[in-house]
C-alpha positions, 0 to 999 in steps of 0.5 A: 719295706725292708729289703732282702738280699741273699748273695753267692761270694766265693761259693757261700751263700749270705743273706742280710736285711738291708746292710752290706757283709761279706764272707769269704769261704776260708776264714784263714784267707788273709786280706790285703794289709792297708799300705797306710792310714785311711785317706780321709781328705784330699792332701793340700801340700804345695810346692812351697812346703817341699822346698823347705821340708826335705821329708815332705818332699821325698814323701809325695816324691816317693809317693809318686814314684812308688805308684807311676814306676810300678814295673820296677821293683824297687820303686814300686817297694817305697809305699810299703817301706815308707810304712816304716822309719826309712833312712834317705840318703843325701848326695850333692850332685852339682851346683843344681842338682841334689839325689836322694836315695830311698834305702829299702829291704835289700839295699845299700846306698849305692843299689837303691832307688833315688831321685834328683831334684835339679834345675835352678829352682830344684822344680824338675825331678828325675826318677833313677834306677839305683842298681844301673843307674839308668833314667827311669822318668822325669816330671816336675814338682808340681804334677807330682804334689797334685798327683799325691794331694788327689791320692793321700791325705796331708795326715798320710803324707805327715805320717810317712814325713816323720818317719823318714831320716836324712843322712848325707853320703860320706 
């Protein structure tokens, strides 16, 4: 027995046999654009593999930030700006302490968003506001990676990895 369904989506009416499609009443509407591959499985980075590969860390870094400060706008344009090469920049803090800043649209390295790892082990990150540098959260390390490993897939997170480049600050 084969099933008919007929639909009213956005005032048209659609009728199949057994299959899903979706019409929309402007076919000039435009959908939203994918933010990145198709997660296709559950990432598996670990803590281990962000302390030697700085742009795996501000990948799932970004990452988190992008998705968990979303009331600001800086950070909540990482995901959209990691869609392409991204420059990093690098500064020493102090002896435990290194910030990274995420140059997107309309900013320079002194206005963009950034975080620091610190602690003895750089296993605490914090989440700054690049244009007053305020404190914006704190979390650690391995919250974050399980947080993106849940949400993005290792083939996602290699993608944006290689498009990142580090620079140090002058």
């Amino acid at each position: 027995m084969k099933t008919f369904t007929k639909l009213l989506i956005g005032g048209t009416a659609v009728a199949g046999i057994g299959g899903a499609a979706v019409y929309h009443q402007n076919p000039n509407t435009q959908l939203p654009i994918p933010t990145i591959t198709k997660k296709t499985s559950d990432g598996t980075t670990t803590v281990d593999q962000t302390k030697t590969n700085e742009e795996l860390a501000t990948t799932v870094i970004g990452l988190y930030g992008a998705n968990q400060l979303k009331d600001y706008n800086d950070w909540q344009a990482v995901e959209k700006t990691f869609q392409h090469p991204t420059d990093l920049i690098k500064i020493p803090v102090d002896q435990n302490t290194m910030a990274y800043r995420i140059i997107i649209k309309d900013t320079n390295e002194h206005s963009a968003p950034y975080y620091q790892l610190s602690g003895q082990n750089h296993n605490q990150v914090e989440f700054f506001d690049g244009y007053n540098n305020k404190l914006l959260a704190k979390s650690d390390l391995a919250t974050i990676i399980k947080y993106v490993n849940a949400h993005y897939s290792d083939e996602q997170q290699k993608e944006i990895a290689t498009q990142l480049k580090i620079k140090y600050a002058n």
